[in-house]
C-alpha positions, 0 to 999 in steps of 0.5 A: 432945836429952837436954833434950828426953827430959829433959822427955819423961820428966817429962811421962811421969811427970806421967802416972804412967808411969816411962820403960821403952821407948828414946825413939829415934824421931823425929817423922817416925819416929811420922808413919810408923808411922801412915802405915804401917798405914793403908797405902793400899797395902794397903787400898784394895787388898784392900777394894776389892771391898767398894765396887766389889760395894756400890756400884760406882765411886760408892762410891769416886770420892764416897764416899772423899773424903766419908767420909775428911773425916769421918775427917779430923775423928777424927783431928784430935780424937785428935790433941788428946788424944795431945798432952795425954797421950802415952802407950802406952795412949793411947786407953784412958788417955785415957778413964779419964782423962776418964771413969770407971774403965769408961770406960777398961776398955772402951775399952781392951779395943775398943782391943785387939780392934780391933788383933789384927784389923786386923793379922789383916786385913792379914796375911790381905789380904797372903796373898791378894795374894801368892798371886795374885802368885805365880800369875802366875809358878807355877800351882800357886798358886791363890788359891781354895785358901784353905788354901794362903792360910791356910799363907802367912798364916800364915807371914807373921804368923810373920814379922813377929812375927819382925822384931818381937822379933829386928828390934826395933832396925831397926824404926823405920829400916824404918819410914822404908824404908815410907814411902819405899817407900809415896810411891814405888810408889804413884807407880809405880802411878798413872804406870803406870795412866795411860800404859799402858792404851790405853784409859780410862774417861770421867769421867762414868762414874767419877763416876756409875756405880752397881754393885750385886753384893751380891744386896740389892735395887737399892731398897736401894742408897742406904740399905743397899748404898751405906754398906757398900761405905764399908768400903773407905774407913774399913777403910784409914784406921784404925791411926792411933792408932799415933802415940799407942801409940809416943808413949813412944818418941818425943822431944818427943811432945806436939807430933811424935805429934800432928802424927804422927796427923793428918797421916797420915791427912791424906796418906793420905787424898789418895793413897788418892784419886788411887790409886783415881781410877786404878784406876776410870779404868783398870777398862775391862773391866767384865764380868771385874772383876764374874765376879771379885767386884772383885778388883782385881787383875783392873783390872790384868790387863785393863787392862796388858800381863803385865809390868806388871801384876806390876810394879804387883802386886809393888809392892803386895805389899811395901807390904802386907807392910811394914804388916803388920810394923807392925801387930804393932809398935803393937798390942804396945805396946797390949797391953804398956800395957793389961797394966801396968794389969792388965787382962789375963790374964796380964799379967806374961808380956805386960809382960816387956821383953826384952834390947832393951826391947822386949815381944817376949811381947805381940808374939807374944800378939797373933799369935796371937789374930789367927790365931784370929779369922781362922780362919773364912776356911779355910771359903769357897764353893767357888771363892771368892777372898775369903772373907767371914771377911775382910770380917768381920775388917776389920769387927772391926777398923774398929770396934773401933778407931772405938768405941773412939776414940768414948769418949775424944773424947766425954769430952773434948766432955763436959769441955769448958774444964776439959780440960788441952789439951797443946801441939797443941790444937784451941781450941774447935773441938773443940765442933763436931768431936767430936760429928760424930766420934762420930756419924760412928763410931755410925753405921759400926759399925752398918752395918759388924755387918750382913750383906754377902749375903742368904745372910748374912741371920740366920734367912732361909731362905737363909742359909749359914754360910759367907757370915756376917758374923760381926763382930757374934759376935766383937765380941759375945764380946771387948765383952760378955765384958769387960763381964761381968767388969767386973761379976764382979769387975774393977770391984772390982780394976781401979784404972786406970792403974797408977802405975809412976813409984811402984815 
């Protein structure tokens, strides 16, 4: 074992990096932090309503495998690159790497946005469902109070920042208690879907029927309605870059973060299926699951005996609050390897290491600019269960992660044969794989900035602050804000990687 880190340690090195961080976590450590975050316990939950309203079962029993292939495909060109350069700052590293210093300050600073919101996303995702769950046994729970969500979305980002600074030592054991936890409860969930319902829908209906609750023209189905409810799908795999940003942390990184990587999503994009495949199968009560926006845990309430349901919803709610911890995890050792190459504000407070070499500081920096983003969703129509800010920030969040992912795998396609492939490497299959992976993530991240509703449609006359997407803004101000000081100075002072193994 000490050969193994021995080795990790020079590779390190090789990067230009000297080793700070404890490399106590195992292969199958690396594979569940991914596994985690993707969390088909929290997404194929919370984002469900997306594809259900935009597209109906359609969208999820055809479109989740179809775009979870194409997913598929990303993370096997990620993986190719964490094996080659297994560092913390992962995507950005890679990018100056193989391009030009803005190559790596831009895709650092997609890299980051994108993981402030996809842990705001599923802290606030947790929070409603919690919320929902509690209501079931106090009604003075109310999930249209979106200031009573916001309080407990609050409280668990505070404790999950909590579990990352004071809890830093246990992180990687609940980790694999995650894991266990996700293989388990989504076996529950499926069994129970199964057997309990007295009645399910026919596959035919499954597979072909269309919904359409957007408000868009039913004309625009398959070119405009259709593609957002995709969100479901690429909004819950996402997060697997994980593997790469605890690949420092991880012994023998160049072969167990790249397996890591893509078998997370590999697995998860399986279970994710069968999970909703039971979902679809067990929403028979069509008419409440619409007067509910597809809110999925109406499926639950129709379909199962009241028992049950809170069973199956408690389950979920744990998996939820799992993913959120470690959410926080990978997007401050993002934050922390950005810092060390001074590409932050405040860089010196987000690279301090406390006494259990852990970067408590970035763990609450990231916190906080998640809350931030996710203030709109205390403003909602009245009665709203979902606000629209939550589908903004999960927006956020697939396609700052996505575009940022794009940069370094359209680099590697550009240096072709001269790339130092690692010990997992594609061949040359990454020919054909890359330029699918990126017009894949062009695609996405232009559907996923317009609007949801036509009260959402900028400059109509119907259009209402309250239903904007507002990804477009967010990403606006993170990316053109970034850009602008590229060009007011940061060209001039940010060198890249900044070589510690030299101090």
């Amino acid at each position: 074992m000490v050969n193994s880190h021995d080795a990790d340690a020079a590779k390190l090195a090789e990067l230009g990096y000297k080793q700070e961080f404890d490399r106590k976590w195992s292969g199958f450590h690396n594979f569940a932090i991914s596994f985690s975050i993707i969390s088909i316990l929290s997404g194929c939950f919370t984002t469900f309503g997306q594809a259900w309203n935009n597209g109906g079962p359609v969208a999820i029993s055809i479109g989740w495998p179809v775009i979870a292939s194409l997913i598929m495909i990303i993370a096997l060109c990620m993986a190719e690159l964490v094996s080659a350069m297994p560092t913390a700052g992962g995507i950005y590293y890679w990018a100056f790497k193989l391009g030009k210093p803005i190559h790596g300050w831009m895709t650092g600073w997609l890299n980051l946005i994108g993981l402030i919101a996809v842990t705001a996303a599923v802290d606030y995702g947790f929070a409603t469902f919690f919320v929902t769950t509690a209501n079931l046994y106090n009604d003075s729970f109310d999930t249209t109070n979106l200031q009573q969500v916001f309080i407990v979305f609050l409280i668990t980002m505070a404790l999950h920042i909590a579990m990352n600074v004071w809890g830093a030592k246990v992180i990687h054991s609940l980790q694999t208690i995650n894991v266990y936890w996700h293989v388990v409860g989504v076996a529950a969930i499926i069994l129970i879907l199964i057997f309990i319902p007295t009645e399910h829908q026919s596959v035919n209906w499954v597979f072909t029927t269309q919904i359409n609750n957007s408000g868009f023209d039913s004309g625009s189905y398959w070119f405009y309605v259709l593609p957002l409810g995709f969100l479901l799908t690429q909004y819950t795999i996402t997060g697997f870059d994980a593997s790469a940003h605890v690949s420092e942390e991880t012994g023998g990184a160049a072969k167990s973060a790249a397996q890591g990587l893509w078998k997370s999503v590999a697995y998860s994009a399986v279970a994710g299926w069968i999970l909703l495949l039971s979902f679809l199968f067990a929403a028979t009560n069509v008419d409440a699951i619409n007067e509910a926006f597809g809110f999925s845990p109406v499926i639950f309430l129709t379909a199962l005996p009241l028992g049950w349901a809170k069973l199956l919803l408690i389950i979920t709610c744990v998996g939820q609050f799992f993913c959120g911890m470690s959410c926080v995890t990978a997007g401050s050792r993002m934050l922390f390897a950005f810092s060390r190459d001074k590409a932050v504000p405040g860089n010196r407070i987000w690279t301090k290491l406390d006494k259990n070499r852990n970067p408590s500081n970035a763990a609450i920096g990231l916190g906080v600019a998640g809350v931030i983003l996710t203030l709109p969703a205390l403003w909602a129509p009245e009665g709203t269960v979902v606000p629209v800010a939550f589908f903004a920030v999960t927006s956020v969040a697939v396609i700052g992660l996505f575009a940022g992912f794009a940069i370094p795998i359209w680099l590697r396609f550009k240096a072709g044969d001269s790339f130092k492939a690692g010990e997992w490497n594609l061949g040359s299959k990454y020919k054909w794989m890359a330029p699918i992976a990126v017009a894949e993530i062009v695609i996405i991240s232009i559907y996923f900035c317009l609007p949801t509703t036509p009260a959402g449609v900028w400059g109509s006359k119907d259009f209402s602050w309250l239903s904007a997407q507002y990804s477009p803004i967010a990403l606006l101000v993170v990316v053109g804000g970034a850009y602008i000081w590229w060009l007011a100075g940061a060209k001039n002072t940010f060198k890249g990687p900044n070589r510690t193994i030299d101090q």
